[in-house]
C-alpha positions in Angstrom: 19.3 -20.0 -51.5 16.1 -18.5 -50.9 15.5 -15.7 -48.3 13.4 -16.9 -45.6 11.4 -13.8 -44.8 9.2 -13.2 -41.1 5.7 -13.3 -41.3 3.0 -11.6 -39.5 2.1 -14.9 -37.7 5.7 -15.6 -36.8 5.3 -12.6 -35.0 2.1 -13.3 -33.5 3.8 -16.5 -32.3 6.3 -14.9 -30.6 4.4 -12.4 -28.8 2.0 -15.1 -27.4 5.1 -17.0 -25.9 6.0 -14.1 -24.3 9.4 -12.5 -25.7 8.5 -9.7 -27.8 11.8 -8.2 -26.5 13.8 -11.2 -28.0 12.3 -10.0 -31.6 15.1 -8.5 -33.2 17.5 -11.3 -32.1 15.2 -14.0 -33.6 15.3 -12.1 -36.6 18.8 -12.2 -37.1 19.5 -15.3 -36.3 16.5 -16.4 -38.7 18.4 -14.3 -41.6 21.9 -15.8 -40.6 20.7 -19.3 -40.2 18.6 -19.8 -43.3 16.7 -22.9 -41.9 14.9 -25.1 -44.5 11.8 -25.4 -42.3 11.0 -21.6 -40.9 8.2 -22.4 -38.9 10.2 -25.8 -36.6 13.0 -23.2 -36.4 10.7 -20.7 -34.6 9.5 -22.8 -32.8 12.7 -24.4 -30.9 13.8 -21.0 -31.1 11.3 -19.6 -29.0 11.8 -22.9 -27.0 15.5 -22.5 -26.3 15.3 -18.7 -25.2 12.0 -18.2 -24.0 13.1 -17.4 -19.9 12.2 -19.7 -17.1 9.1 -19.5 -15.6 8.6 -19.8 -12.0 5.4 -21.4 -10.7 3.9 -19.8 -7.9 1.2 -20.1 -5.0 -0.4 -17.5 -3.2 -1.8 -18.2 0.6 -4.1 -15.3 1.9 -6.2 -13.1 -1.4 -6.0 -10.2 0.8 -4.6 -6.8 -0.4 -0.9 -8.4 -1.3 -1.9 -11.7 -2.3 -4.0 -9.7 -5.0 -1.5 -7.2 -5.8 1.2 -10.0 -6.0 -0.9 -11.7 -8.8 -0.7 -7.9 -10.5 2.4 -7.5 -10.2 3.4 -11.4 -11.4 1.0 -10.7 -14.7 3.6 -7.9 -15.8 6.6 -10.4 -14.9 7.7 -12.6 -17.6 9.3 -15.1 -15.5 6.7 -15.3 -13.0 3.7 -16.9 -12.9 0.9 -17.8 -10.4 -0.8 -20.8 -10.6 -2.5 -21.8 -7.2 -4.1 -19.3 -5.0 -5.3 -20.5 -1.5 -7.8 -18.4 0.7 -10.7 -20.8 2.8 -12.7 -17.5 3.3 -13.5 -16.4 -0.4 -15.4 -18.3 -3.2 -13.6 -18.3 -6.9 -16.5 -15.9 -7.8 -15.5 -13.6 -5.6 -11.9 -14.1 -5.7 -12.3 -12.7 -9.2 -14.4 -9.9 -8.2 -12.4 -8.3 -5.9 -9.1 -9.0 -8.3 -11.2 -7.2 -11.3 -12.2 -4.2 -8.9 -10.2 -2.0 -6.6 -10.8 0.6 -4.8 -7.3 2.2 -5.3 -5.1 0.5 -8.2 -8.6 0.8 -10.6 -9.9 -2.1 -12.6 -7.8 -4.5 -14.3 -6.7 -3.8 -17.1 -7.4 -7.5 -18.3 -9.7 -10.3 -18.7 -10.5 -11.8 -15.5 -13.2 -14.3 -14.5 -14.0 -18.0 -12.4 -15.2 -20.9 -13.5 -15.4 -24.5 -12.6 -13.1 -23.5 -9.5 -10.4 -21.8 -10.5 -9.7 -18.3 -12.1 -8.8 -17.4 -15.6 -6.6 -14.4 -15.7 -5.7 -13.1 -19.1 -5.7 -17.3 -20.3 -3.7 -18.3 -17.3 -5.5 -20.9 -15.5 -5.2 -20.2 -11.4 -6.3 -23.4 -9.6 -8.6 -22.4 -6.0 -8.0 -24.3 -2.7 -10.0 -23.3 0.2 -8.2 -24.8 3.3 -7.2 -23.4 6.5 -4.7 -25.6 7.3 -1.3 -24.7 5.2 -0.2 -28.5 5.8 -3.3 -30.0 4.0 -2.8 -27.4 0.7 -1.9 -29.5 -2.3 0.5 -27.3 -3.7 2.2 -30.5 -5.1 -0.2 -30.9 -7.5 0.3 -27.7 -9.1 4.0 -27.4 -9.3 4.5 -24.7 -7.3 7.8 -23.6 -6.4 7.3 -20.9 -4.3 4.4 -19.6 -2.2 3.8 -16.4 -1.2 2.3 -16.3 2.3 0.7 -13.3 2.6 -1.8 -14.3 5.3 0.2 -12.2 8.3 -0.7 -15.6 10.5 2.0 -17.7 9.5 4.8 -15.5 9.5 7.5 -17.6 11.9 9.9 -19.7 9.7 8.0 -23.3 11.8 4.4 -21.9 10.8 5.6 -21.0 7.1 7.3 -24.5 6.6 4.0 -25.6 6.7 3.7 -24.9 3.4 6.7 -27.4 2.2 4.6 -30.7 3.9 2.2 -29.7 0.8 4.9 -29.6 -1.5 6.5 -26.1 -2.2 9.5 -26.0 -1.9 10.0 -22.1 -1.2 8.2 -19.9 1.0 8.0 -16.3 0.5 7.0 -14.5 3.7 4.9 -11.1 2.7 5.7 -9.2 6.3 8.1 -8.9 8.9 9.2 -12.0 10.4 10.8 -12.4 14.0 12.7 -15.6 13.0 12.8 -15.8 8.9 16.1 -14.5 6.9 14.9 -11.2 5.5 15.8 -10.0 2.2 15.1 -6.5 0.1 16.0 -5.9 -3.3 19.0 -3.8 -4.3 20.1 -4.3 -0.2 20.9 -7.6 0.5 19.3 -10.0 -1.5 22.5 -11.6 -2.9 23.7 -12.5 0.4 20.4 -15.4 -0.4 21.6 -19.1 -0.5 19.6 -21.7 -1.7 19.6 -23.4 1.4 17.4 -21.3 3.1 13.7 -22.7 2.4 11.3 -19.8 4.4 12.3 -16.4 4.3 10.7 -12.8 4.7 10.4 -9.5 2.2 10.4 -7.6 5.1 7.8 -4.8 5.4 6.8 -2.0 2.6 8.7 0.2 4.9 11.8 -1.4 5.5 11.7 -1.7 1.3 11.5 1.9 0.9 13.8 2.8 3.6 16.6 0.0 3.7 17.4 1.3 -0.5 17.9 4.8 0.5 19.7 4.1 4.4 22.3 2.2 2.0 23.1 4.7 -0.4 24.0 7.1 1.9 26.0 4.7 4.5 28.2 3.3 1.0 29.0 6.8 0.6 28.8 9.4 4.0 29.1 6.8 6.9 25.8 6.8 9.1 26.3 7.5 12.7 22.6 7.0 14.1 19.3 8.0 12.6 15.5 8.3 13.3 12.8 7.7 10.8 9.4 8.4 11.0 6.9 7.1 8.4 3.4 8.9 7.6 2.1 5.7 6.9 -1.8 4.8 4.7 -4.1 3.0 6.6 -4.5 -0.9 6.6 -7.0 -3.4 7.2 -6.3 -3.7 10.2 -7.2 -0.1 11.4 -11.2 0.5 12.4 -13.3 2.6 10.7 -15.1 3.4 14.2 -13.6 4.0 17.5 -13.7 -0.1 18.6 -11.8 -2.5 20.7 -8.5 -2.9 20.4 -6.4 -4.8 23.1 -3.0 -4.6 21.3 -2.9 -1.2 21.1 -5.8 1.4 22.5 -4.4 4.1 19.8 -4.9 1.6 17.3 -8.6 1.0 18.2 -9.5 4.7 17.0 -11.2 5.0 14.0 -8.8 6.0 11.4 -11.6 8.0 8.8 -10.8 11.2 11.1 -7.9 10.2 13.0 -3.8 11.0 12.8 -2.5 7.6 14.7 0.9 7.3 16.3 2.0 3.8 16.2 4.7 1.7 16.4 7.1 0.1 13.9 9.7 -2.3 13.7 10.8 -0.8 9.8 14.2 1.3 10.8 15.3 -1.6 13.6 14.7 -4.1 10.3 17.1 -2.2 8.3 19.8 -3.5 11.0 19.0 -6.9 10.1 19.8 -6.1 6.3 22.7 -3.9 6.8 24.1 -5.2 10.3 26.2 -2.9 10.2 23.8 -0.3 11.3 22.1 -3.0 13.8 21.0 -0.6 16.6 21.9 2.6 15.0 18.1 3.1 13.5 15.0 3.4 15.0 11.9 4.7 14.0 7.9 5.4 14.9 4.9 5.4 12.1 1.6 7.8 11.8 -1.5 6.1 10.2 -3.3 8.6 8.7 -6.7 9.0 6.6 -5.7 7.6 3.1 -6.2 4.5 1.4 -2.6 4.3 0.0 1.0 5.6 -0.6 3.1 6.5 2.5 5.9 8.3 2.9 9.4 8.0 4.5 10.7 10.8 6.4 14.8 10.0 7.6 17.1 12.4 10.0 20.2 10.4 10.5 23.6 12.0 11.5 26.1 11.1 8.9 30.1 10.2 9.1 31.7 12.2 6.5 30.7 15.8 5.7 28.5 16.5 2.1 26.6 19.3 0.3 23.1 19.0 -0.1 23.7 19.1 -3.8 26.4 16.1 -3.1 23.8 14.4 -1.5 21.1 15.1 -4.4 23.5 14.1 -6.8 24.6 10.5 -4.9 21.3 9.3 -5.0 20.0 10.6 -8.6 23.3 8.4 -9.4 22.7 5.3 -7.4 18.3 5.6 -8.7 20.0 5.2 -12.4 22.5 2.4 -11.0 22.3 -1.5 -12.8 22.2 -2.4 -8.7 19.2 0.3 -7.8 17.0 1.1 -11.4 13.7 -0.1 -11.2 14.4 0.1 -7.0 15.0 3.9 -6.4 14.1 7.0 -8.4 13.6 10.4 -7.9 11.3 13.0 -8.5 12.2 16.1 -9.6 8.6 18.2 -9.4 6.2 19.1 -6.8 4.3 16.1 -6.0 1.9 15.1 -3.7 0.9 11.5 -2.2 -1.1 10.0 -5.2 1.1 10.6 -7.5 2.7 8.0 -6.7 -0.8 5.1 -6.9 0.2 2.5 -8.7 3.9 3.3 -8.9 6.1 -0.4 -8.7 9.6 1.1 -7.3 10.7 0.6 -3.8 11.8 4.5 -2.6 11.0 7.8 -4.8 13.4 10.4 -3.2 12.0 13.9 -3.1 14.8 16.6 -2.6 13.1 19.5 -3.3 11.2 17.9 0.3 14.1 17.1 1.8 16.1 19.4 4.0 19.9 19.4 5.8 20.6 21.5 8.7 23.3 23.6 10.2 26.0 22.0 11.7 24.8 24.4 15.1 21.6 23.5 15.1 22.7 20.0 15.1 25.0 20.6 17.8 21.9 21.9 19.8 19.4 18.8 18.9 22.2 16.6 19.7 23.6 18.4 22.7 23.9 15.0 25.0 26.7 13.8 22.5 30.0 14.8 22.1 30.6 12.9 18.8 32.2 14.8 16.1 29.7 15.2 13.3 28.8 17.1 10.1 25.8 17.4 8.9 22.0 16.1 10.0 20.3 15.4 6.3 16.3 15.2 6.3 15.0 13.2 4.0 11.4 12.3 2.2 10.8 9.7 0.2 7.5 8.1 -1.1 6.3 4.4 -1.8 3.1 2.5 -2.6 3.2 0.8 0.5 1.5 -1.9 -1.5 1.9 -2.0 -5.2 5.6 -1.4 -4.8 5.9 -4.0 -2.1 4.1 -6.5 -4.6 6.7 -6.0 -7.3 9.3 -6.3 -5.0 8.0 -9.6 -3.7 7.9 -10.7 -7.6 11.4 -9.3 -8.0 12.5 -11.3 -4.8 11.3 -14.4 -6.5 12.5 -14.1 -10.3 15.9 -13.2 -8.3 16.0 -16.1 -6.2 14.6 -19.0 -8.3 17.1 -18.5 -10.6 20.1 -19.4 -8.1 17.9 -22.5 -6.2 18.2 -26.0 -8.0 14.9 -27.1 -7.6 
């Protein structure tokens, strides 16, 4: 019997079908098998076990709609294939995907023509309409769409998106109607029943991860978070109008911003068990990107801050939390963390836990018995690591809705 040896272009092959990480197991199988044709074996082989591939729109080409399509180039079982935004041409749509500001230029080939984008070879078909009912995302085969507009965010105003012909809508905010789920908290609680639902917020991402470690394992009797939060697009560069909120209408170039947030209340709605138990406040400050968590809750059982170190070192290298949580174990500062696609970094070395008498003293109004008052810091990209997590969301999801 002949050997039937791999060739350079067999492994060309593979790589361009996207499962270089399948390699070794092709390999052996090619050896064991022994096939008379080589090349037809290959080729249902790569068939049979490349992974599914979920086709996905994207409403709104703002700062997550761009970041999403990042992210989704690095995901093998994600891919976008529609992108709908009535207020920029393909030109540039492809422009601003190629150059930004804080995540750098892509590290790709990226470029329009005849009314669509070309992203690495992946053709991404333009629509330009305003009204989510009239996008044809039938004729693209989308699954799922990602609305990252921040209009449409009730579960009526996403579904819009269905009448088109999606048949999953991601929400890329917080949503005051929509199931909310974050990864490595509560998204296998999902059923594929449920047709519009919600990420949440960057916050709630990076906080929900860490609120749950320490609840599986201390017990969280109440807590207060406050998040040193990047500015967004909707802050002003000058002092102007702003009838939502007069803070928010300071310019934020020179500016520290208190501001409200709905991120810790969130968490209740992923863990209900802590429904009403966290609350929390937000200060926009003057950078571009990365934010940071900073969490004072009062917990159940008493711990070490070693204990504590050592809980969530073990839950960042957990099957449930890797690629979620980590931890970082040097002095770092804010953008050290650009670009970076987890959830939560913890920072001990940042974080602090207080006496139990000085607790006692805070707390004075409350005659609950308690322990120990941890401090905690943790960082995110409050947009790159939101993006991967609204991939991850997907990828996790697809896979347990018949479509």
């Amino acid at each position: 019997m002949a050997t039937v040896n791999i060739t350079e272009e067999d492994k060309k092959y593979l790589e361009v079908n996207g499962i270089p990480k399948l390699m070794s197991k092709m390999v052996e199988d090619l050896v064991i098998d022994q096939p008379a044709d080589p090349c037809a074996y290959l080729s249902s082989w790569v068939d049979n076990h490349k992974p599914k591939v979920c086709r996905v729109g994207i409403n709104g080409f703002g700062r997550i709609g761009r970041l999403v399509v990042r992210a989704a180039a690095q995901h093998e079982e994600v891919q976008v294939v529609a992108v709908n935004d009535p207020f920029l041409d393909p030109e540039y749509m492809a422009y601003m995907f190629k150059y930004d500001s804080v995540h750098g230029r892509y590290n790709g080939d990226c470029h329009a023509r005849d009314g669509k984008l070309f992203i690495d070879g992946h053709i991404i078909k333009i629509y330009q309409e305003k009204d989510p009912e009239k996008i044809p995302w039938k004729m693209q085969d989308v699954e799922y769409v990602v609305e990252s507009t921040g209009v449409f965010t009730t579960v009526d105003k996403a579904a819009a998106h269905i009448h088109g012909g999606a048949k999953r809508v991601v929400i890329s905010a917080p949503s005051p109607d929509a199931p909310m789920f974050v990864m490595g908290v509560n998204h296998h609680t999902y059923q594929h029943k449920i047709k519009v639902f919600s990420n949440a917020s960057c916050t709630t991402n990076c906080l929900a991860p860490l609120v749950k470690v320490l609840h599986d394992n201390f017990g969280i009797e109440e807590g207060l978070m406050t998040t040193v939060h990047a500015a967004t697009a909707t802050q002003k560069t000058v002092d102007a109008p702003s009838k939502k909120d007069w803070r928010g209408g300071r310019g934020i170039l020179n500016n520290i911003i208190p501001s409200s947030t709905g991120a810790a209340k969130a968490v209740g709605k992923v863990i209900p068990e802590l429904a009403g138990k966290l609350t929390g406040m937000s200060f926009r400050v003057p950078a571009s990107d990365i934010s940071v968590v900073d969490l004072t809750c009062r917990l159940k059982r008493k711990t070490t801050k070693e204990d504590l170190d050592n809980c969530i070192k073990a839950a960042a290298n957990s099957s449930a939390l890797r690629g979620i949580i980590g931890v970082t174990e040097e002095a770092t500062t804010s953008l050290d963390f650009q670009s970076n696609p987890l959830s939560s970094v913890y920072d001990p070395a940042a974080s602090i836990m207080l006496n139990e008498n000085f607790v006692k003293l805070v707390c004075e109004s409350r005659a609950l018995p308690f322990h120990t008052v941890p401090s905690q810091i943790s960082w995110y990209d409050n947009e790159y690591g939101y993006a991967n997590r609204v991939v991850d969301l997907i990828a996790y999801t697809s896979k347990l809705t018949p479509m």
